[in-house]
C-alpha positions in Angstrom: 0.0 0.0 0.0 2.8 2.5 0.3 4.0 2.4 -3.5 0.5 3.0 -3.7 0.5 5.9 -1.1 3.3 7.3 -3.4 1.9 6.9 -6.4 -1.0 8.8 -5.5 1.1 11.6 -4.0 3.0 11.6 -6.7 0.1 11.8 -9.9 -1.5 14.8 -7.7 -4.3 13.3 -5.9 -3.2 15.0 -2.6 -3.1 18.5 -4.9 0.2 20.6 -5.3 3.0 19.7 -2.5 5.2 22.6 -2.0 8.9 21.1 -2.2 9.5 22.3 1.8 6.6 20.1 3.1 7.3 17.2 1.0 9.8 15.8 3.7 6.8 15.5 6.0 4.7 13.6 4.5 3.9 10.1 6.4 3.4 7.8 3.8 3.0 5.4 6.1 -0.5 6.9 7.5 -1.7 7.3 4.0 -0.5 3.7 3.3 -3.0 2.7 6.5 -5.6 4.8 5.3 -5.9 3.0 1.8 -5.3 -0.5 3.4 -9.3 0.4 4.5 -10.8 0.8 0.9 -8.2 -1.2 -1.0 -7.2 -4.3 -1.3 -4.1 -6.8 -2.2 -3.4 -9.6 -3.6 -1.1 -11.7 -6.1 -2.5 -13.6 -9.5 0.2 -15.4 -11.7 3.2 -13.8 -9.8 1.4 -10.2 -10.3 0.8 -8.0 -7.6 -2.6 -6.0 -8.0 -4.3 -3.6 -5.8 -8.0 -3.0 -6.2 -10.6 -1.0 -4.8 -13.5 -3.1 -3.5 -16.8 -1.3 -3.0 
């Protein structure tokens, strides 16, 4: 979930990042908060990530 967290941080999703604020960004949290509305899982030596609703 935390390539994911970074991914969406990184196309935008979050809106503009100023560079000085960057460093204090806990992707870690973000990472947790996806884990709740995502899930993961591994078909023919693929990782995917899906959103379940």
């Amino acid at each position: 979930m935390k390539e994911l967290a970074e991914q969406f941080v990184d196309e935008g999703l979050f809106g503009d990042i100023p560079d000085h604020l960057a460093n204090y960004i806990d992707m870690d949290a973000i990472a947790r908060d996806l884990a709740v509305d995502y899930a993961e899982t591994e078909l023919a030596g693929e990782r995917l990530i899906y959103r379940a609703m």
